[in-house]
Backbone as numpy.savetxt, mean C-alpha at the origin, in Angstrom:
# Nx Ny Nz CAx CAy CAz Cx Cy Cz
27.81 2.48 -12.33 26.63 1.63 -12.46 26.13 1.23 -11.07
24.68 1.43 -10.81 24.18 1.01 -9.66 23.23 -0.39 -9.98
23.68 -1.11 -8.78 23.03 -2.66 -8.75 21.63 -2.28 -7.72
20.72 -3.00 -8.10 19.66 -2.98 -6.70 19.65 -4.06 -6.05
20.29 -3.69 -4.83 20.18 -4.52 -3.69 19.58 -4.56 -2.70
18.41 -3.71 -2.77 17.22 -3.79 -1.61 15.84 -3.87 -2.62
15.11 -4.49 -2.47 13.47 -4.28 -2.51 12.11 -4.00 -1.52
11.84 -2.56 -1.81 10.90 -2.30 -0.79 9.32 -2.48 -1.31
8.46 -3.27 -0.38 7.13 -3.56 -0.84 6.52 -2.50 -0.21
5.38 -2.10 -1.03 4.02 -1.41 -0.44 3.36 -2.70 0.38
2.43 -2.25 1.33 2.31 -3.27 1.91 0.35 -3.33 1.56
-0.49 -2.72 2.13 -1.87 -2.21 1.34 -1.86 -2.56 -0.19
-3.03 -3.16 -0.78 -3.25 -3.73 -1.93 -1.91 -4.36 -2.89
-0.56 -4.07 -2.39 0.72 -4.86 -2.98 0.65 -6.32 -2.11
1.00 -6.21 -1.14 1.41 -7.51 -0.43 0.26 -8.02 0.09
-0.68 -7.10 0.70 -1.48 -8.02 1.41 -3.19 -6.98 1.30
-4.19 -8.01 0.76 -5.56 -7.59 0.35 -6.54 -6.65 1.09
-6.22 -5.40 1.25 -6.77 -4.41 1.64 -8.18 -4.34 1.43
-8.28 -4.39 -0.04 -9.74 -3.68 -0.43 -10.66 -4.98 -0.35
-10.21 -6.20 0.03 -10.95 -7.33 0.45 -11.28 -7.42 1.78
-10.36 -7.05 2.89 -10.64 -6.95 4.11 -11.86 -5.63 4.18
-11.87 -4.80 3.66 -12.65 -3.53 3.84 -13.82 -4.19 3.55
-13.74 -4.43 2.44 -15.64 -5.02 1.70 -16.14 -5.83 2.31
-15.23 -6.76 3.66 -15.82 -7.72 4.58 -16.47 -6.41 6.13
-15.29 -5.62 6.13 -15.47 -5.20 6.88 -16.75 -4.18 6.90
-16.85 -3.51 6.07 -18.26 -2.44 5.81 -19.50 -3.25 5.63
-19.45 -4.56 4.91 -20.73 -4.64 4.73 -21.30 -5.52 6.41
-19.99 -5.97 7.03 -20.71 -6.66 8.11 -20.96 -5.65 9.00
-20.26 -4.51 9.18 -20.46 -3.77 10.45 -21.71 -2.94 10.25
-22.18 -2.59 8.75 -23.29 -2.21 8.22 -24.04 -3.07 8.55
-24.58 -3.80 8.02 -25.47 -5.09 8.24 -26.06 -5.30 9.50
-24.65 -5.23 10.59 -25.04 -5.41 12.06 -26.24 -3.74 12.20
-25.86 -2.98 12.10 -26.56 -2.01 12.57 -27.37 -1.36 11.88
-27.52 -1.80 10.22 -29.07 -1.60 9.83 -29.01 -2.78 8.83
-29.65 -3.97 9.08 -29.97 -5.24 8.63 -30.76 -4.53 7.35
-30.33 -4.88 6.15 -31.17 -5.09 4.78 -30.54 -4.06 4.29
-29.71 -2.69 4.86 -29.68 -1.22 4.14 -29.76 -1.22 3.33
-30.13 -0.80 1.96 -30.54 -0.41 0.97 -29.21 -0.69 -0.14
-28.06 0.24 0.48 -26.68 0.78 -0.40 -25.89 -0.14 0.41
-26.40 -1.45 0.99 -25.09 -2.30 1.75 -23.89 -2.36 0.73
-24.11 -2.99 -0.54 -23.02 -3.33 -1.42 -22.43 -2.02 -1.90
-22.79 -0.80 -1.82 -21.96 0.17 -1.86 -21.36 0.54 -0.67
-21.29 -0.25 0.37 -20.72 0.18 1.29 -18.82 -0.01 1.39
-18.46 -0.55 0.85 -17.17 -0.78 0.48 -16.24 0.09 -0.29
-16.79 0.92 -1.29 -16.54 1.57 -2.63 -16.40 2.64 -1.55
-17.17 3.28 -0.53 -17.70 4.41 0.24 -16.72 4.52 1.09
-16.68 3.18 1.37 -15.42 3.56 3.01 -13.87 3.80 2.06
-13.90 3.13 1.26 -12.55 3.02 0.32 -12.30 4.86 -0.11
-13.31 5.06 -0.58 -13.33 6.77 -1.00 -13.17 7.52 0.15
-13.18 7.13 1.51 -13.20 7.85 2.91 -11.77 8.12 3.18
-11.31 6.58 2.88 -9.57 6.75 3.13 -9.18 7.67 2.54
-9.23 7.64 1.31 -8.66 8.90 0.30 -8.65 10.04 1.22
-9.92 10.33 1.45 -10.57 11.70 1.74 -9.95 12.24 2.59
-10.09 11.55 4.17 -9.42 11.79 5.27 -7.97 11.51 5.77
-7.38 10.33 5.07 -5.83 10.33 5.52 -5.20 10.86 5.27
-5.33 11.58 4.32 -4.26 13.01 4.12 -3.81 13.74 5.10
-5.03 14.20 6.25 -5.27 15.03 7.17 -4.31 14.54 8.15
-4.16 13.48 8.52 -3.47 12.49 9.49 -1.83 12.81 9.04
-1.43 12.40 7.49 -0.03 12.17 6.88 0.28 14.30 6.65
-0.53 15.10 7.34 -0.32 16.33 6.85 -0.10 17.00 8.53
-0.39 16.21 9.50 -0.46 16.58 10.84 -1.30 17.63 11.45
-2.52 17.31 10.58 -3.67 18.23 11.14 -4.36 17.29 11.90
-3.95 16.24 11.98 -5.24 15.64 13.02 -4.50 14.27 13.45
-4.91 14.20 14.71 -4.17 12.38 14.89 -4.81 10.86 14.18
-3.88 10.10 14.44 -4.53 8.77 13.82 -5.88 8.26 13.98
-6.17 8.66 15.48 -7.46 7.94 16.08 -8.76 9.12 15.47
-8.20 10.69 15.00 -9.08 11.23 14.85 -9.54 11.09 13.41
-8.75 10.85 12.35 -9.20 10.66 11.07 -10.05 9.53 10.92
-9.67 9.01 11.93 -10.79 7.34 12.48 -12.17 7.62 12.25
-12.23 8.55 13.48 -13.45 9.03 13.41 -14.25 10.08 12.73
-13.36 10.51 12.00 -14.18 11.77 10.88 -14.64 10.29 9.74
-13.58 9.77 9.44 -14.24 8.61 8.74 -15.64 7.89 8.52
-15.80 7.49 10.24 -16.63 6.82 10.42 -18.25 7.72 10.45
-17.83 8.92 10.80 -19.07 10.34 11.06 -19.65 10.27 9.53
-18.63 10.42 8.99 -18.95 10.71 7.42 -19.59 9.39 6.75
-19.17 8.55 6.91 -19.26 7.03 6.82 -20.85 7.07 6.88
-21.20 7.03 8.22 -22.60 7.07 8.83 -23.85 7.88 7.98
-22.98 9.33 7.88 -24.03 10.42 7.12 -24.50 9.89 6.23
-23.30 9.50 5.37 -23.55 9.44 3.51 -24.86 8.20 3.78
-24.70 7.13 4.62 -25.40 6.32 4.89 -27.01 6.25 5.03
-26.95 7.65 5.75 -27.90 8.23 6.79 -28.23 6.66 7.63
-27.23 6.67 8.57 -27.04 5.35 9.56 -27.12 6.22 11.44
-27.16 6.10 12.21 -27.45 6.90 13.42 -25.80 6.92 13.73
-25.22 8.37 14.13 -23.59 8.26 14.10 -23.47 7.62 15.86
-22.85 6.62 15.24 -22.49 6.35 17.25 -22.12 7.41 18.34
-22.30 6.79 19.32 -21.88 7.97 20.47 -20.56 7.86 20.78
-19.99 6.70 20.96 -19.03 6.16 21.04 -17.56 5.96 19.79
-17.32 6.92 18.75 -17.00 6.23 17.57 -15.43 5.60 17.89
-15.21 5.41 18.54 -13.50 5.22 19.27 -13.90 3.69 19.14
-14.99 3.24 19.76 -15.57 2.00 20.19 -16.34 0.92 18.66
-17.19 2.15 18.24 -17.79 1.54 17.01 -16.49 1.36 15.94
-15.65 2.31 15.93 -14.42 1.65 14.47 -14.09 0.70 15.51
-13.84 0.21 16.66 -13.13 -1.04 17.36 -13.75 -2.18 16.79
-15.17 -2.24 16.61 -15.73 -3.26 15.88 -15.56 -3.42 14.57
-15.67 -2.49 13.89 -15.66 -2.44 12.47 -14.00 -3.07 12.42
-12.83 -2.57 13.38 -11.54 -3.62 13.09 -11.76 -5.29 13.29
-12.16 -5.17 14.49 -12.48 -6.58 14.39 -13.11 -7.72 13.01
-14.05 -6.87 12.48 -14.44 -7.80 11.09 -13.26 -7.52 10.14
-12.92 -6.39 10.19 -11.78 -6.14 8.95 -10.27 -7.22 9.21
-10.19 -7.48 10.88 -9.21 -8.33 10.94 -9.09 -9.90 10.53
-10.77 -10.20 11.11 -10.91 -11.18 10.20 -11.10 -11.66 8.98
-10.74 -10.69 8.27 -10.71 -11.13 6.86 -9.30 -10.46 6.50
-8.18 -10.73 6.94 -6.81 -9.95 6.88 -6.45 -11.15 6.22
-5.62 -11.39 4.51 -5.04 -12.29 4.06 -4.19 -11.75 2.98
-3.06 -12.56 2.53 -2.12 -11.55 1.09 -2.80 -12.00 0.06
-2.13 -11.61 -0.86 -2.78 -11.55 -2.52 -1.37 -13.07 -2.27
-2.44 -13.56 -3.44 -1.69 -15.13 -3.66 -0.13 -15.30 -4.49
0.24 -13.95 -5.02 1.73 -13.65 -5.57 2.27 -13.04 -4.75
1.94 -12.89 -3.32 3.24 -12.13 -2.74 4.13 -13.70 -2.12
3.93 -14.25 -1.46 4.93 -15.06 -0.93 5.36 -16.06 -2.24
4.92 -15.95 -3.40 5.45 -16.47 -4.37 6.65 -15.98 -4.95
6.09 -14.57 -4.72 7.57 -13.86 -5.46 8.49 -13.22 -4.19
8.51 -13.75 -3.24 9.90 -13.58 -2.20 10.31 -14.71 -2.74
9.37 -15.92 -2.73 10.29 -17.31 -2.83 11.43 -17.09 -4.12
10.50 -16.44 -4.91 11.85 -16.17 -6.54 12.99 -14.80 -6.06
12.83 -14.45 -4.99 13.54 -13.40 -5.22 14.97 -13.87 -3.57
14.05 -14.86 -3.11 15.24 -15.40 -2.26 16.61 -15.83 -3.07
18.00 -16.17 -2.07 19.05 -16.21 -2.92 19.45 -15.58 -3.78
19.13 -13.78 -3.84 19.80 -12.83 -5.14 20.58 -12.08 -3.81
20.67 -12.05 -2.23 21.21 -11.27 -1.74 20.85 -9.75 -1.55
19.78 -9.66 -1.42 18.75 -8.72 -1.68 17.99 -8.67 -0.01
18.06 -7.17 0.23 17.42 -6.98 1.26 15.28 -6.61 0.99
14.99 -7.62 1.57 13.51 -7.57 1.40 12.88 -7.15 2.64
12.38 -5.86 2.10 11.82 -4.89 3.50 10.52 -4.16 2.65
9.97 -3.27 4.18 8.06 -2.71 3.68 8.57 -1.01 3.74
8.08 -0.56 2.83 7.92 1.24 3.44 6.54 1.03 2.78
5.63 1.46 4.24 3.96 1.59 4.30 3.98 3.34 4.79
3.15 3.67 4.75 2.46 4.58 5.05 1.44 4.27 6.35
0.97 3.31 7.09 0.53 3.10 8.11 1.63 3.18 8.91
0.69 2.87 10.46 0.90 2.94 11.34 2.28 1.32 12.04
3.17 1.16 12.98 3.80 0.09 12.86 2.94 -1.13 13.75
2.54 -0.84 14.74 1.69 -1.59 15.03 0.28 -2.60 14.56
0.23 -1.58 13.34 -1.13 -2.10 12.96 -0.75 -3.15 11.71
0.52 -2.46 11.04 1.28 -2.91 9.53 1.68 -3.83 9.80
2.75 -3.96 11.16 3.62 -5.55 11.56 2.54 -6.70 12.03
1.19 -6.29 12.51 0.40 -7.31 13.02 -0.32 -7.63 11.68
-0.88 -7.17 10.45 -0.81 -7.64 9.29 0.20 -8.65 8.97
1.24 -7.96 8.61 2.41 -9.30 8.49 2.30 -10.58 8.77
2.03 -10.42 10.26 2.31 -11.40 11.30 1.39 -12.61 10.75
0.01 -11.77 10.66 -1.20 -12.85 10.49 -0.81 -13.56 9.09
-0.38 -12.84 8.00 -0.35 -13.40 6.63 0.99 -14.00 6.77
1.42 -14.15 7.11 2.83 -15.39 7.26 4.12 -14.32 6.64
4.15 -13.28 6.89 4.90 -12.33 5.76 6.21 -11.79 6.27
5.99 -11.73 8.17 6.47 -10.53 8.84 8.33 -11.38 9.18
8.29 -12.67 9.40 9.53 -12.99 9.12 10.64 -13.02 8.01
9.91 -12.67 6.57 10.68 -12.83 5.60 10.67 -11.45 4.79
10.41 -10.43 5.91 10.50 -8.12 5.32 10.97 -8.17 6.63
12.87 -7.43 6.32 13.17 -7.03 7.28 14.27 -5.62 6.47
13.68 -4.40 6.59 13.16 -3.93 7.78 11.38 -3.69 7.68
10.54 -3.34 8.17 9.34 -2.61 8.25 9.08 -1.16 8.23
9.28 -0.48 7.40 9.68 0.76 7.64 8.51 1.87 7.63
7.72 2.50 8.62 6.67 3.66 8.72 7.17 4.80 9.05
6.28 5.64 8.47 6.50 7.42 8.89 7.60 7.21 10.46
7.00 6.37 11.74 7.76 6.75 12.74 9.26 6.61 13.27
9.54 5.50 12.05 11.06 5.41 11.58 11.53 6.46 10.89
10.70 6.87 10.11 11.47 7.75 9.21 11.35 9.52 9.50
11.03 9.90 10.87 11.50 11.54 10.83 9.87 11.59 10.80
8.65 10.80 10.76 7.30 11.27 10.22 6.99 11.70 9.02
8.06 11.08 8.28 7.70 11.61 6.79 7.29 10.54 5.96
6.07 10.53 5.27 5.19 9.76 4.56 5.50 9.91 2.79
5.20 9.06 2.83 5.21 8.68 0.61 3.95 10.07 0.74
4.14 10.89 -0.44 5.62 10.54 -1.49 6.49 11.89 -0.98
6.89 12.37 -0.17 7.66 13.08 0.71 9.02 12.48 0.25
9.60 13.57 -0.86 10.86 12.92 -0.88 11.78 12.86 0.39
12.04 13.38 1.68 12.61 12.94 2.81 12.28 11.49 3.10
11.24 11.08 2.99 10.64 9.49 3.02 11.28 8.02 2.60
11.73 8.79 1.25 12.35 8.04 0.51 14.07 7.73 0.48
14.25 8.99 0.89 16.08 9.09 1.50 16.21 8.76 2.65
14.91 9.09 3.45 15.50 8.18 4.79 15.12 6.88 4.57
14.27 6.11 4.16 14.50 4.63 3.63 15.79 4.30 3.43
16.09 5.08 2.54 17.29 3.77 1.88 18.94 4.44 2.94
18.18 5.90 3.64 19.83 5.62 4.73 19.52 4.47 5.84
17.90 4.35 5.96 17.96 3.37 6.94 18.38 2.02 6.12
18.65 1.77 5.46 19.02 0.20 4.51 20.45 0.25 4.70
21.28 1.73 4.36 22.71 2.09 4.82 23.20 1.95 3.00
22.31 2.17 1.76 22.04 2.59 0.31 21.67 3.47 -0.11
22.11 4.02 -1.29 21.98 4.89 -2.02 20.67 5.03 -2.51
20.06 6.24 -2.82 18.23 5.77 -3.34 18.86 5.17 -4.88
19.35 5.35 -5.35 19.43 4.12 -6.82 19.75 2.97 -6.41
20.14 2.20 -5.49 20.87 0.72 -5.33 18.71 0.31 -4.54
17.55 0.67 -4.65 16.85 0.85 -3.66 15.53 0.60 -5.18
14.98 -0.56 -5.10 13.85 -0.64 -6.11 12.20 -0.71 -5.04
11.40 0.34 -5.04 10.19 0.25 -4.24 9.20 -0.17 -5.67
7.79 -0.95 -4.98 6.74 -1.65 -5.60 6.22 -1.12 -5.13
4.53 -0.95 -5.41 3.45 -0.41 -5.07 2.34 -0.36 -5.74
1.70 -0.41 -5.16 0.07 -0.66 -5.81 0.08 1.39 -6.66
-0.09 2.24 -5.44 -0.01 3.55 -5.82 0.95 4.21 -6.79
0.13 4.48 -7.54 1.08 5.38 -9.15 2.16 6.43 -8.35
1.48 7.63 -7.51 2.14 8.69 -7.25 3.33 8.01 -6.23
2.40 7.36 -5.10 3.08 7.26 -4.33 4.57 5.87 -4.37
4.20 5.00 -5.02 5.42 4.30 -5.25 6.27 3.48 -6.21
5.29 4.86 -7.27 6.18 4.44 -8.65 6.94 6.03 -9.01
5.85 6.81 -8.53 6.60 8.28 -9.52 6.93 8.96 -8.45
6.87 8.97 -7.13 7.80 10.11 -5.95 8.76 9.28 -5.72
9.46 8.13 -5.92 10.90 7.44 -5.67 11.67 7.77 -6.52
10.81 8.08 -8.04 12.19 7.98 -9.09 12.63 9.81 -8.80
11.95 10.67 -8.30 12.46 12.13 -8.30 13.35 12.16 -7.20
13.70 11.25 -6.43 14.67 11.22 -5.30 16.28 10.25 -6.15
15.67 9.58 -7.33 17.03 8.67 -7.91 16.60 7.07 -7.55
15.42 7.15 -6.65 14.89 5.52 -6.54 14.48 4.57 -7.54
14.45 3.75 -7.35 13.48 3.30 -8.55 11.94 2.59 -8.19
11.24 2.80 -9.14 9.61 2.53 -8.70 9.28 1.92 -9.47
7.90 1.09 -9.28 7.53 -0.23 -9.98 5.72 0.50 -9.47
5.16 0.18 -10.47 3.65 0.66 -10.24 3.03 -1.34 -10.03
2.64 -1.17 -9.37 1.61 -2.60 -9.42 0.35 -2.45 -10.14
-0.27 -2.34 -11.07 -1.43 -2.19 -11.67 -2.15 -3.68 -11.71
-2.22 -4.05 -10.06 -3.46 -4.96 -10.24 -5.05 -5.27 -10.66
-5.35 -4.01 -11.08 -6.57 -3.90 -11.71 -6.39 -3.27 -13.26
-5.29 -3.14 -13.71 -5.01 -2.72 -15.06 -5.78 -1.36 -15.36
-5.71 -0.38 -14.42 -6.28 0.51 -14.80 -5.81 1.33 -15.96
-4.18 1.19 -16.02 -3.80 1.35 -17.69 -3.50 3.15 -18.11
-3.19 3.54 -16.93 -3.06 5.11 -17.25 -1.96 5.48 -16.40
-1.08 5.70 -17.18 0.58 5.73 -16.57 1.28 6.94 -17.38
2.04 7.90 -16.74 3.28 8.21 -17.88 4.16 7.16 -18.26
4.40 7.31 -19.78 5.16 7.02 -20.15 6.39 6.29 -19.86
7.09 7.03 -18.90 8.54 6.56 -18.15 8.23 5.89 -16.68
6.95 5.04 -16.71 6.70 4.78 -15.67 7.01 3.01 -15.71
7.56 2.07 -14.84 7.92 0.82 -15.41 6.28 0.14 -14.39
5.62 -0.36 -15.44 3.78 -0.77 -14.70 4.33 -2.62 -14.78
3.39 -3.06 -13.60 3.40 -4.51 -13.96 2.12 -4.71 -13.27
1.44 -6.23 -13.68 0.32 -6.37 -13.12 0.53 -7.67 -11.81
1.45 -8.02 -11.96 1.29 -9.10 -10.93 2.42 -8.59 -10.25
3.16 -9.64 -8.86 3.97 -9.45 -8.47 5.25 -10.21 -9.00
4.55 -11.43 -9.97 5.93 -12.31 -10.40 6.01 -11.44 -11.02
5.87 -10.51 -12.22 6.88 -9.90 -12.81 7.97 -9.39 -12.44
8.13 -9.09 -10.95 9.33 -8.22 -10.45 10.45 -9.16 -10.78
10.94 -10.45 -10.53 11.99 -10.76 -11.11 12.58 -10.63 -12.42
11.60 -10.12 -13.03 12.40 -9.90 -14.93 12.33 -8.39 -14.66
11.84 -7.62 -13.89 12.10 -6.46 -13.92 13.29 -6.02 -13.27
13.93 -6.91 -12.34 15.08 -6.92 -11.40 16.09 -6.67 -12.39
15.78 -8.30 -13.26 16.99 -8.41 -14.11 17.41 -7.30 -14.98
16.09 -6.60 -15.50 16.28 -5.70 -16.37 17.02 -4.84 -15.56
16.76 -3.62 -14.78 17.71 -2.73 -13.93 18.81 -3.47 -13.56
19.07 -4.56 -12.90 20.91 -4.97 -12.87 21.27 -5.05 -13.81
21.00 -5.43 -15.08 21.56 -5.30 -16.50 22.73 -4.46 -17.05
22.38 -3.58 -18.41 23.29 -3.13 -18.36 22.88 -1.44 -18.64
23.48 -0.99 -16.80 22.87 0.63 -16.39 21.73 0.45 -16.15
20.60 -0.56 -16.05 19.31 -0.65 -15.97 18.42 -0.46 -17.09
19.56 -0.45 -18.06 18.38 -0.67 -19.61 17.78 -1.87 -19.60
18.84 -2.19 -20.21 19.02 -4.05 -20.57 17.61 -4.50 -19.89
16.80 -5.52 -20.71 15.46 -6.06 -20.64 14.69 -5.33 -19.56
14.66 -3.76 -19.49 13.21 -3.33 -18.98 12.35 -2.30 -19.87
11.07 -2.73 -19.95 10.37 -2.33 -20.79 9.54 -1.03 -19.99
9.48 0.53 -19.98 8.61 0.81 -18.86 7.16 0.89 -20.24
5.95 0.74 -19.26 4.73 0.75 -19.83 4.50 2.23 -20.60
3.90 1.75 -21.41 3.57 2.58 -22.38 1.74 2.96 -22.36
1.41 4.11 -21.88 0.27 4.67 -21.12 -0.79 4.59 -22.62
-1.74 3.79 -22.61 -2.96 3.83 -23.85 -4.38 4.69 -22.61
-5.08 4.14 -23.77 -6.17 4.73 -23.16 -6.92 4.71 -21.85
-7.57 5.21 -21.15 -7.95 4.66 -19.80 -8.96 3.94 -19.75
-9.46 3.01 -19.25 -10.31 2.52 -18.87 -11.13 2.06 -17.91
-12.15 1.93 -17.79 -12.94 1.55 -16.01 -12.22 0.66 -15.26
-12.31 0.93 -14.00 -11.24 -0.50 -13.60 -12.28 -1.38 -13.70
């Protein structure tokens, strides 16, 4: 029987409000450089669909960090039809700046460390960003003293979710087995269903209830649920009180 004695957070839309910082960030850096645009309020939905598009390229080692930056922002501009900077190294520098100021967590993450303090449980991040950029998140949302370790591709060999190497070097860096090792995550593929093919266990965050899961997938919508989901896996073999979601129909988020 394996106990879980580590919990790893996603850190993007799990711990701390991504797609809120973005929607501050696009519509002001828009705004600044064409006052009234037309598609301002789609400007958020747009950059959000960019990430998709281009970070792959980055987590696949066809292109560096700073360059998916800027295919981003090129593309960004087009769809816009906005004038592409000359400078785009400089123009995403601004566009961070608004996105930093609006850097804050979702209001259940430091709620549910507080419930999950005193189980003896190692509380640590495996992100898919960069460490510099992930630990200064932390820092600002009050987060970065109470996730230790922080764990990115450059800890781990460069291997990114859902890369099962990713996931085994996590939990050798914890000095655990991938079953003693429960990861959360906003992302279905990435940190509910590529942990359990390594022996991990995964927790889908479905903060928008989008409601389309396999079957054997364990979904929750908030973050307090993770303590009854804990209990359930220490139980007995990890039956005992866990329910995984049961996939209905899909719906709009």
């Amino acid at each position: 029987m394996f106990v879980i004695r580590a919990i790893l957070f996603d850190l993007d839309e799990t711990l701390f409000d991504h797609r809120r910082a973005v929607a501050y960030a696009a519509t002001r850096w828009t705004e600044a450089l064409s006052p009234g645009h037309e598609l301002l309020m789609e400007t958020p939905a747009l950059w959000l669909d960019l990430e998709d598009k281009h970070l792959p390229a980055w987590h696949a080692g066809e292109c560096s960090f700073a360059e998916q930056r800027r295919r981003r922002l090129r593309e960004f501009c087009g769809r816009l039809c906005l004038p592409v900077p000359a400078d785009l190294d400089a123009a995403y520098g601004e566009f961070l700046l608004h996105y930093e100021d609006a850097w804050t967590a979702f209001p259940d993450a430091a709620a549910t460390l507080d419930a999950l303090e005193g189980r003896g449980l190692t509380l640590g991040v495996l992100t898919n960003g960069t460490p510099v950029q992930q630990e200064a998140k932390l820092r600002r949302i009050g987060l970065l003293d109470r996730l230790d370790p922080v764990l990115t591709p450059d800890a781990l060999g460069g291997n990114f979710k859902p890369a099962a190497e990713c996931y085994l070097e996590a939990a050798a860096k914890l000095g655990l087995r991938p079953q003693e090792v429960l990861l959360v995550g906003d992302n279905l593929m990435l940190d509910a269903v590529g942990p359990t093919r390594v022996g991990m266990h995964g927790v889908w965050l479905d903060r928008y209830r989008r409601d389309a899961a396999p079957a054997s997938v364990t979904r929750v919508t908030t973050l307090t649920d993770l303590p009854a989901v804990l209990n359930g896996l220490n139980g007995l073999n990890g039956l005992d009180g866990l329910r995984p979601h049961r996939a209905g129909p899909s719906r709009a988020a």
